[in-house]
C-alpha positions in Angstrom: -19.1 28.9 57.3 -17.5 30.4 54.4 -14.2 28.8 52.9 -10.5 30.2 53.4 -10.1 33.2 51.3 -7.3 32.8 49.0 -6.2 36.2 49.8 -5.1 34.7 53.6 -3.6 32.1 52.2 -1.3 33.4 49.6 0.9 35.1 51.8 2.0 32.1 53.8 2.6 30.1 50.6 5.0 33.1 49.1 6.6 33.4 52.6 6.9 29.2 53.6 9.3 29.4 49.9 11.0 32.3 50.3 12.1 31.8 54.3 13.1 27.7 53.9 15.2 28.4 50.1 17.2 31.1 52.5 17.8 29.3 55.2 18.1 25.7 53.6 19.8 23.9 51.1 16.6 21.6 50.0 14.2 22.6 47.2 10.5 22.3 48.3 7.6 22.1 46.2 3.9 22.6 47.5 1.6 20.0 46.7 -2.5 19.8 46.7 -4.1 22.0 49.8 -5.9 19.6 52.1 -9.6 20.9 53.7 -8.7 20.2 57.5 -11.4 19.3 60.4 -12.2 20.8 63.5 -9.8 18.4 65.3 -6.2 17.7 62.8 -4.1 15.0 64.1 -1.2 16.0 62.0 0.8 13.0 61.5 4.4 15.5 61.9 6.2 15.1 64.6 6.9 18.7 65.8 5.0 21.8 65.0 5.7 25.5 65.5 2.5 27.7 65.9 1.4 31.3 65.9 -1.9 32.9 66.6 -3.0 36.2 64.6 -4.9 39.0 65.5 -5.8 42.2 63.4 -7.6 42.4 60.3 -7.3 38.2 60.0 -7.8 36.2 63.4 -6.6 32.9 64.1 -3.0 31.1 63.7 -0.6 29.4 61.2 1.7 25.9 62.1 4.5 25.3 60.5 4.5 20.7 61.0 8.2 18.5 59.9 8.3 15.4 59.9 11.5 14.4 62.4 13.6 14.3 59.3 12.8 17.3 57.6 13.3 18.8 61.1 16.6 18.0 61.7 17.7 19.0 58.0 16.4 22.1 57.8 17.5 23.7 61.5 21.0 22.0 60.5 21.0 24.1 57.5 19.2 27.1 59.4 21.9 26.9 62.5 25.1 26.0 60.5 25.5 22.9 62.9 24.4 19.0 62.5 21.3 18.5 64.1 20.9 14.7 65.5 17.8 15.1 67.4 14.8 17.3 68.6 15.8 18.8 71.8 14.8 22.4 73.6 17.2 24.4 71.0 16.0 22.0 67.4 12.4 23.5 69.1 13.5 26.9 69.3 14.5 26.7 65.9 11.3 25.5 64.8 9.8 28.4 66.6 12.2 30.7 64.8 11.5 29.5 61.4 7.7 29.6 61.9 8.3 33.4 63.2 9.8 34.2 60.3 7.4 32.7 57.6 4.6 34.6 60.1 6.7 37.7 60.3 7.3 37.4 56.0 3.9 36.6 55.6 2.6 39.9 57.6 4.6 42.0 55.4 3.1 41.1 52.1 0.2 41.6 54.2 1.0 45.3 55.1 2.1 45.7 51.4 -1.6 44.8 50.5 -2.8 47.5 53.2 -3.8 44.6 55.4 -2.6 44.8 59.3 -2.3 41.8 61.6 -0.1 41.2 64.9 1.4 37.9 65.6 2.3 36.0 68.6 5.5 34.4 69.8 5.6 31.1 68.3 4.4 27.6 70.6 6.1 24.3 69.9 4.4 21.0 69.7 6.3 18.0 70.0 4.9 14.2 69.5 4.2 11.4 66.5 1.1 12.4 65.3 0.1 15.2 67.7 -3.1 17.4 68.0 -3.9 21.1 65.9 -7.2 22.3 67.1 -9.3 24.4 64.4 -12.0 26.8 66.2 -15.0 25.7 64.7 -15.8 29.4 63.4 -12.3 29.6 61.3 -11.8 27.9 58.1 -8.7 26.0 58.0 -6.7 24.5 55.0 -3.4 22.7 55.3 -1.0 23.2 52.6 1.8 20.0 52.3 5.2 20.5 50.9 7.7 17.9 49.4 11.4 17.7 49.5 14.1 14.7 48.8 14.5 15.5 53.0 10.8 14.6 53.5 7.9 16.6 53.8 6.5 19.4 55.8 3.4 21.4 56.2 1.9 24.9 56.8 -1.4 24.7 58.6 -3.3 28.3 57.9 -6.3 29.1 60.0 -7.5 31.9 59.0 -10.4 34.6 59.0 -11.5 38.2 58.2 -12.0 40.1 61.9 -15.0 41.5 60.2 -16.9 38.2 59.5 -19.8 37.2 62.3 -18.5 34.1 64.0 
């Protein structure tokens, strides 16, 4: 199996800065990619995910810790946020649609063409992110003074043999 091509993984990097510096007052800073197995227990406590389709197949999660959770969709709704409930997880979904919808438009600007779903919500300590065993998958971790959050990218060329 081939390693994640850096060309997949870019985007989501330039997107996860650009979307949480808008809609937040915390500064992040990305930290060392991690190699991720077949089966990721996470260790965050609520993840928004997205498949892709198109040129580049598989999905992206955006993980929070509870804390970082809260901060950021108070920041991102204008309104103190004092606990994960259906409209913190819509947030969450929200957020991650708009690091997958930034991210597909440096792709386009690169001639590259991919679809994306509507955005699935995780919630639980320490919860399950399947990898297919055909797609590479990397995590990339981000700090803050609010805690820490992750983007899980999971991501392949259409065109490779699976």
């Amino acid at each position: 199996m081939a390693g994640l091509n850096v060309e997949w993984i870019n985007p989501f990097i330039e997107a996860t800065y650009s979307i949480i510096e808008t809609v937040s007052t915390i500064k992040i800073e990305m930290c060392k990619p991690l190699k991720i197995k077949e089966e990721n227990v996470t260790g965050y406590d609520v993840s928004g995910i997205i498949g892709i389709t198109g040129e580049a197949v598989g999905s992206i999660a955006l993980s929070f810790h509870r804390k970082t959770a809260l901060k950021i969709v108070s920041d991102f709704t204008g309104e103190e946020v004092m606990g994960i409930d259906n409209d913190t997880m819509d947030a969450i979904g929200e957020l991650t649609n708009l690091i997958a919808g930034r991210a597909k438009k440096i792709f386009s600007e690169k001639n590259i063409r991919i679809k994306i779903s509507i955005p699935n919500i995780i919630l639980g300590k320490g919860h399950t992110i399947n990898a297919k065993k055909n797609i590479p998958s990397i995590e990339i971790p981000f700090k803050s003074e609010e805690g820490n959050f992750a983007i899980l990218v999971s991501l392949k060329s259409n065109s490779e043999q699976t």
